[in-house]
C-alpha positions as CSV (number, residue, x, y, z in Angstrom):
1,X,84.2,66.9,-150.1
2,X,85.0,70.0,-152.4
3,X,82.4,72.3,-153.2
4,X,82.6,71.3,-156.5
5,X,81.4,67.8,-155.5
6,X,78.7,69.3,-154.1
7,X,77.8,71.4,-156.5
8,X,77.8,68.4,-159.3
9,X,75.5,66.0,-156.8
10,X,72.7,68.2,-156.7
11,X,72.7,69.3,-160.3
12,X,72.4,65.6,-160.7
13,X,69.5,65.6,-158.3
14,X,68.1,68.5,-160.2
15,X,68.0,66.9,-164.0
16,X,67.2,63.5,-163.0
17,X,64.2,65.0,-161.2
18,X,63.3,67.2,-164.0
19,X,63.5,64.7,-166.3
20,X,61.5,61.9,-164.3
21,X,58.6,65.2,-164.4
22,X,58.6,65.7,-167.9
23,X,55.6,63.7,-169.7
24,X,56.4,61.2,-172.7
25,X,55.6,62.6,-176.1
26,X,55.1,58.9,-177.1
27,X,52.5,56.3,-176.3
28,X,53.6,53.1,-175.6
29,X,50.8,51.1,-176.6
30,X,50.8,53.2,-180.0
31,X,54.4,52.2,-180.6
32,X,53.1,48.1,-180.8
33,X,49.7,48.7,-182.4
34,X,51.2,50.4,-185.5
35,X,49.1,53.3,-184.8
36,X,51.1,55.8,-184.5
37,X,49.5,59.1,-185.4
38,X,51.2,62.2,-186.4
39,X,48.4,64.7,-186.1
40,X,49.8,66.2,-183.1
41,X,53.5,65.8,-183.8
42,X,54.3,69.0,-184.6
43,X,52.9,71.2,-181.5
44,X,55.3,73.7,-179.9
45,X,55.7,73.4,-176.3
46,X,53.9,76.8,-173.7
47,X,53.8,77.1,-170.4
48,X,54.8,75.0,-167.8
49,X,56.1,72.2,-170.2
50,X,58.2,75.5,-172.1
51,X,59.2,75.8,-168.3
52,X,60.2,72.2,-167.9
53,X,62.3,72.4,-171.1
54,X,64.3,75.2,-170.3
55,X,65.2,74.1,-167.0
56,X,66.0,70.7,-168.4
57,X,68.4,72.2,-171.0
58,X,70.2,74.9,-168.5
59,X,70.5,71.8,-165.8
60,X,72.2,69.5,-168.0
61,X,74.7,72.5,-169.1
62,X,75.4,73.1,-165.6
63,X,75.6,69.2,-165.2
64,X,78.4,69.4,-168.1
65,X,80.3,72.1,-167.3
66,X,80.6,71.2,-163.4
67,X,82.0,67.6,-164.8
């Protein structure tokens, strides 16, 4: 295997690991009771979940650019 290959598997490994972290902005049970509020909607992201969204977004650009 080239490095390359390499390289691409565990950027893979990396964003579908961050991504399985990150916690749902939605409800579920919300989504078929009709009661979906938008209170909260609009609240910006700090600390670790800031954290998790940056590493999200600079793994799936190294995921991208290694494919």
């Amino acid at each position: 295997m080239r490095i390359q290959d390499i390289l691409l598997i565990l950027s893979a490994i990396v964003l579908i690991t961050l991504v399985v972290v990150q916690s749902s902005k939605d409800n579920a049970a919300n989504a078929f009771s009709g009661e979906k509020s938008e209170l909260f909607a609009n609240q910006k992201e700090r600390g670790f979940e800031l954290f998790l969204s940056r590493a999200t977004l600079t793994a799936s650009v190294v995921f991208i650019a290694l494919s």
